[in-house]
C-alpha positions as CSV (number, residue, x, y, z in Angstrom):
1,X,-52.9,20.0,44.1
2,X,-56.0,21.9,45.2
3,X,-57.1,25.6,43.5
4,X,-59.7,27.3,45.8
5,X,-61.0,29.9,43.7
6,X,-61.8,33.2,45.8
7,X,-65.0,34.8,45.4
8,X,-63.0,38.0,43.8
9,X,-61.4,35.4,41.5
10,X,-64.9,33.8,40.6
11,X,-66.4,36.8,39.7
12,X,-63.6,37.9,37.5
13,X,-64.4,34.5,35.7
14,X,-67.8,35.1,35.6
15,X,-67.3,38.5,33.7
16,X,-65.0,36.4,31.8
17,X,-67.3,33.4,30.7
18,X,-70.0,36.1,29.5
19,X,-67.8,37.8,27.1
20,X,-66.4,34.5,25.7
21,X,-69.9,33.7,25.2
22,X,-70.8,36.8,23.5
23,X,-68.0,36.2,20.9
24,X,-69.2,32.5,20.8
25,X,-72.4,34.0,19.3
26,X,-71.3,36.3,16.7
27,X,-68.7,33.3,15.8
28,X,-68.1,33.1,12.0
29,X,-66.2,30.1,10.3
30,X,-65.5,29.3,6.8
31,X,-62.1,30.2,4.9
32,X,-60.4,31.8,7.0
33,X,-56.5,30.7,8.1
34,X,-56.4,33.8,10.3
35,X,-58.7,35.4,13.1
36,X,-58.4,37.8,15.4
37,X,-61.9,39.0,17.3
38,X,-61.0,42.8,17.9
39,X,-64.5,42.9,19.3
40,X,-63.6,40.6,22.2
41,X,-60.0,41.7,22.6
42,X,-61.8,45.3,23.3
43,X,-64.4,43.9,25.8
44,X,-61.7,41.7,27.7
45,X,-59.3,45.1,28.0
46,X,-62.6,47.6,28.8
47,X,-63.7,45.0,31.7
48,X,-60.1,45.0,33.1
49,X,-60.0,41.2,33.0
50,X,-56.4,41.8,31.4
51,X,-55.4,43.8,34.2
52,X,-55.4,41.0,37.1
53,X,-51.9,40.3,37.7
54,X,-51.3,43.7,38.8
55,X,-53.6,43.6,41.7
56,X,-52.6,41.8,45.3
57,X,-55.8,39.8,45.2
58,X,-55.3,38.2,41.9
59,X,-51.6,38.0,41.0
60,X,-50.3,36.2,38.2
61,X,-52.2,33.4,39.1
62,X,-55.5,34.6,38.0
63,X,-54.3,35.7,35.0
64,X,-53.0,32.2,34.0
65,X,-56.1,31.1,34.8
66,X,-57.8,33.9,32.7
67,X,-55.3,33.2,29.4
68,X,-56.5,29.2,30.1
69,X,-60.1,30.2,29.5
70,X,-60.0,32.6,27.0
71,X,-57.4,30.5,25.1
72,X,-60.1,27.4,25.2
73,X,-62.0,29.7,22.7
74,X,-62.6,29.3,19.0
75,X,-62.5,33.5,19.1
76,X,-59.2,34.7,19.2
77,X,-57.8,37.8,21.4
78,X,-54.6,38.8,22.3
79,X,-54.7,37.7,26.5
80,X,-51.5,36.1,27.2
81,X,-48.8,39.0,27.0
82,X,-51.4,41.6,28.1
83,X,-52.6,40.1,30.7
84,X,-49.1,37.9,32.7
85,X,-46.4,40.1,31.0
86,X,-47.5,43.7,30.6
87,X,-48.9,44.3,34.0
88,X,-46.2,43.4,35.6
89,X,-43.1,44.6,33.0
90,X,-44.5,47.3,30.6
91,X,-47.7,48.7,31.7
92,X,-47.3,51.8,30.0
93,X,-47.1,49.6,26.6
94,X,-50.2,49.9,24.6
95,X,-51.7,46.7,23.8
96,X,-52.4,44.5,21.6
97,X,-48.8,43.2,22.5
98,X,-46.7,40.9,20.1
99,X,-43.9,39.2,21.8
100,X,-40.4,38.8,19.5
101,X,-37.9,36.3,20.9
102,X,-34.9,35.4,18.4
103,X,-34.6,36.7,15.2
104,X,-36.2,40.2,14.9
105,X,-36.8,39.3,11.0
106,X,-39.5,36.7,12.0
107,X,-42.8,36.0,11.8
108,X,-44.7,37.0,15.3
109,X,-48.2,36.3,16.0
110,X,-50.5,38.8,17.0
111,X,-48.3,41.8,15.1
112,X,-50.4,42.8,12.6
113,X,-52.8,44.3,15.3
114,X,-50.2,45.0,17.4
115,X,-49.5,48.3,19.0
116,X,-46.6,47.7,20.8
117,X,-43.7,44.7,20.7
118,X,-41.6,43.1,23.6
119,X,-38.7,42.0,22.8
120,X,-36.9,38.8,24.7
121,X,-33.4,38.4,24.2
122,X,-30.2,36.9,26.7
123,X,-30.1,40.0,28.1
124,X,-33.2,41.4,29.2
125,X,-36.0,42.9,28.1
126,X,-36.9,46.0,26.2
127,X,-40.4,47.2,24.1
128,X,-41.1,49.8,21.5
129,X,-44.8,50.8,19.7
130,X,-45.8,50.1,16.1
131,X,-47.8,51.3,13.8
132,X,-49.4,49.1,10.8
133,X,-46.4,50.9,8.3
134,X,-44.0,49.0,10.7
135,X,-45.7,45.9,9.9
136,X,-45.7,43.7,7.1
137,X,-48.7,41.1,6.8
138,X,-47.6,37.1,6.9
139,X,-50.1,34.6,5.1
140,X,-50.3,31.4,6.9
141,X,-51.6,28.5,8.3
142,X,-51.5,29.5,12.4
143,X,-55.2,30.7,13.2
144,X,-53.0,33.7,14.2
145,X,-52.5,36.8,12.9
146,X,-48.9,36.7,11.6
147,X,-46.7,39.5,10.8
148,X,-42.6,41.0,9.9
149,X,-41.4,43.8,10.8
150,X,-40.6,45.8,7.9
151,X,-37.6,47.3,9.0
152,X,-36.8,45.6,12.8
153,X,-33.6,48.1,13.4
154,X,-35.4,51.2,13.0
155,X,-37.8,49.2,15.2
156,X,-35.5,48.7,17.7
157,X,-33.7,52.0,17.7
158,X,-36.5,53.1,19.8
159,X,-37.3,50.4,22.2
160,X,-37.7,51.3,25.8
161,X,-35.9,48.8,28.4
162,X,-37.7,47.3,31.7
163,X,-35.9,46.9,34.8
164,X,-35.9,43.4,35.6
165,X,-33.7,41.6,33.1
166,X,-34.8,38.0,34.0
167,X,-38.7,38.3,34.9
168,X,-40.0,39.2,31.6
169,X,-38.6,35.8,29.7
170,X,-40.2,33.7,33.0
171,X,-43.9,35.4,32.4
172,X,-43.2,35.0,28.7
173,X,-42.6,30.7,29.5
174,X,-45.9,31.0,31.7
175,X,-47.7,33.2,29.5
176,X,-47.1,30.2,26.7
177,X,-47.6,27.5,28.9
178,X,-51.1,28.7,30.3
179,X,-52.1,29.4,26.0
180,X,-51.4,25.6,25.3
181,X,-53.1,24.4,27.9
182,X,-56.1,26.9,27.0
183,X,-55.9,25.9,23.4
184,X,-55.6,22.1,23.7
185,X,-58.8,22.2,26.3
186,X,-60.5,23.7,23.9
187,X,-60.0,20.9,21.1
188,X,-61.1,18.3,23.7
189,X,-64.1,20.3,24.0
190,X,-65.3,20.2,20.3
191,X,-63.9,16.9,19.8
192,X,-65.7,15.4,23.0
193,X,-69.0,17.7,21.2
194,X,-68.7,15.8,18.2
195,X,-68.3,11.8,19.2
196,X,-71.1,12.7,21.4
197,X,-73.8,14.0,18.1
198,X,-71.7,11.5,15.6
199,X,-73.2,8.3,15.4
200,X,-71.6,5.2,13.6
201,X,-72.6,1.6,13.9
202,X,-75.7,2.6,15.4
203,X,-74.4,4.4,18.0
204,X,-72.5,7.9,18.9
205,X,-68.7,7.3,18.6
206,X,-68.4,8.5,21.9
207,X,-69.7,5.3,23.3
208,X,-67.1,3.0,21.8
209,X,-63.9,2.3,24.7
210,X,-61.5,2.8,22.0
211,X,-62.5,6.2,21.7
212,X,-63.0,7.0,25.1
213,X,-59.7,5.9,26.3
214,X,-57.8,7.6,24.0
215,X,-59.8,10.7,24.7
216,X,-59.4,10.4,28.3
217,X,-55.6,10.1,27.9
218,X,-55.6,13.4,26.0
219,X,-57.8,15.1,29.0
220,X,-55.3,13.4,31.8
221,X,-52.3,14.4,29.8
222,X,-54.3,18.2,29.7
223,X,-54.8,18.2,33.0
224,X,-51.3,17.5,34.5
225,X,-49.8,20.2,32.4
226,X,-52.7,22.8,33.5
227,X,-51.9,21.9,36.9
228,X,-48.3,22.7,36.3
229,X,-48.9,26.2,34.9
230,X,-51.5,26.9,37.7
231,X,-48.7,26.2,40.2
232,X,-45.8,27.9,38.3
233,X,-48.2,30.7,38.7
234,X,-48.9,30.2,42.5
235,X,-45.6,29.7,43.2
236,X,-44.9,33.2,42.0
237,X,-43.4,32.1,38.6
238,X,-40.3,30.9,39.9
239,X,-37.1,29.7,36.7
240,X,-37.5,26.0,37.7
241,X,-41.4,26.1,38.3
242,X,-42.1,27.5,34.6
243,X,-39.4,25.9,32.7
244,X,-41.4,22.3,33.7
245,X,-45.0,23.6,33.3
246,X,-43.7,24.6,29.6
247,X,-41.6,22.2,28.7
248,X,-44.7,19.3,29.5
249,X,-47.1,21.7,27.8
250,X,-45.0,21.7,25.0
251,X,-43.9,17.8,24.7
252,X,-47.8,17.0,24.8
253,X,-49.0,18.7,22.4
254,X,-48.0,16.8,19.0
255,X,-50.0,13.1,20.5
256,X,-53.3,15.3,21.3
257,X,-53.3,17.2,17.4
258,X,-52.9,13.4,16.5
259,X,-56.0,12.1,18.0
260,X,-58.4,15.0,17.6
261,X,-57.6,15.1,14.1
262,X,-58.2,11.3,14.0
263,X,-61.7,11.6,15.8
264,X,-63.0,14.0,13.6
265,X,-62.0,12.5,10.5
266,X,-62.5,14.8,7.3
267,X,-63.8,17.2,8.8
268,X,-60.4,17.8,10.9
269,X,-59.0,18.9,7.5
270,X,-61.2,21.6,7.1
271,X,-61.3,25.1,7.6
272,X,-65.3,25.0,8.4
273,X,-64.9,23.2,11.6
274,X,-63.0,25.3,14.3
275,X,-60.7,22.6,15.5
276,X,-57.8,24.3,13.6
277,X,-58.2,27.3,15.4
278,X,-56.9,25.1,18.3
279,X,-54.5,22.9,16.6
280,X,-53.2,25.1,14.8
281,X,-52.6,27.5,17.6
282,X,-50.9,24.4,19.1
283,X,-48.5,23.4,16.7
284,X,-47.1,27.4,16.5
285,X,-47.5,27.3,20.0
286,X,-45.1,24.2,21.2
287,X,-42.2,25.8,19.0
288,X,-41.9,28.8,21.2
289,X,-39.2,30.0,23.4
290,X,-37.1,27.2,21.7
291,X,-39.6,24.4,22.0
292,X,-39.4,21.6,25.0
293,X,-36.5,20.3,23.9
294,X,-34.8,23.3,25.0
295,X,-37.0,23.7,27.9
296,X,-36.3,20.1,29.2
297,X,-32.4,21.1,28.3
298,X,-32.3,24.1,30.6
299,X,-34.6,21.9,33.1
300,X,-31.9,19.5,33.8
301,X,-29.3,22.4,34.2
302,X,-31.6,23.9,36.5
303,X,-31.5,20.2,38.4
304,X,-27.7,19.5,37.8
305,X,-25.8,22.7,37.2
């Protein structure tokens, strides 16, 4: 599969690159099991970069491609929901936007800064705003910000329905699938950074075969699951289409957190070195939506009814 990138596209990726690179620079680490860069969540929503999938020229498509690179960042922003769900379900819903799927007692990422919440359930779709006296603050180990609802029915009571009853749980299965892909890129990238500066033996570990097949099996297992969310997208986001590019996202994700925790040794372990604020993402990440085993379940429904 081939992705031509228009010129429209490129710039949009351009304006993208720069503001990553911005947060890059004012990147602290050190402590910290939770992040959330408002300053870069504000530039990505004041540029419109979170606003692509509602225009002809970019579609959903560009904004899977825009989660992907954002999501490759050690800054975290809230681009996924905002930027394939809300344009194109709830674009009257203030953002930051916290998802809820399941249990409305849960822990959801992103919903201490939320403003508004979608809710995913068998049948349909509905949101509702928040305030932070909704919300009750969740300490844990995610690189997220985690969060409860403090009282989900009077929550609920006021959520506002969408009218498409099936779209909003496909862009939610994209949304996650482009994130993982983002977020396991972006552990390659530091990993690959370090074996190239550490040396061992004389030599920078990156040298050793060992190391570079295993690393290159992590990049080609990447890659085919990228490609799969960049052609759910393409393909207009159709059931069959994102159910796959999820449930391979997801099924890949525990053998890459192995080895780039392996190749970094120690240091893996530690909240210093910004590999957790992609592993970490990961493992949260491969439990939504039910996880691939439930994704490769409703797959081979899809196949065999």
């Amino acid at each position: 599969m081939f992705l031509d990138i228009s010129d429209d596209q490129d710039a949009l990726l351009t304006t993208t690159t720069t503001l990553l690179a911005r947060a890059r620079n004012r990147l602290v680490l050190g402590g910290s099991k939770a992040s959330f860069d408002l300053e870069l969540d504000a530039d990505l929503e004041k540029a419109g970069v979170l606003d692509a999938a509602s225009y002809p020229e970019f579609g959903v498509s560009t904004a899977a491609l825009i989660v992907h690179e954002v999501c490759r960042s050690a800054s975290i922003a809230e681009v996924a929901a905002s930027s394939v769900i809300r344009p194109m379900i709830c674009p009257d819903a203030p953002r930051p936007l916290a998802v809820l799927t399941g249990d409305p007692s849960q822990a959801v990422r992103f919903l201490p800064v939320a403003k508004a919440v979608l809710v995913l359930s068998s049948t349909g779709a509905a949101w509702f705003p928040v305030s932070p006296d909704d919300i009750d603050i969740v300490d844990a180990y995610f690189a997220y910000p985690m969060g409860r609802l403090r009282d989900p029915e009077s929550c609920l009571s006021r959520a506002r329905a969408v009218s498409d009853p099936t779209l909003p749980r496909r862009l939610a299965q994209l949304a996650v699938a482009a994130e993982i892909t983002g977020v396991l890129q972006g552990g390659l990238d530091s990993v690959i950074a370090h074996v190239t500066d550490r040396r061992q033996f004389g030599r920078p570990l990156g040298t050793f075969q060992a190391v570079q097949h295993r690393l290159a099996a992590c990049a080609s297992k990447i890659a085919a699951a990228k490609w799969l969310v960049f052609r759910a997208a393409g393909a207009g986001a159709t059931h069959t289409d994102v159910v796959a590019a999820l449930a391979r996202a997801q099924s890949v994700v525990d053998a890459i957190v192995y080895d780039l925790h392996q190749f970094l040794g120690a240091m893996g372990l530690t909240l210093e070195h910004p590999l957790y604020r992609w592993t970490y993402r990961a493992k949260l990440l491969k439990s939504e939506l039910g996880g691939a085993a439930r994704g490769n379940r409703e797959l081979a429904e899809l196949a065999w009814p």
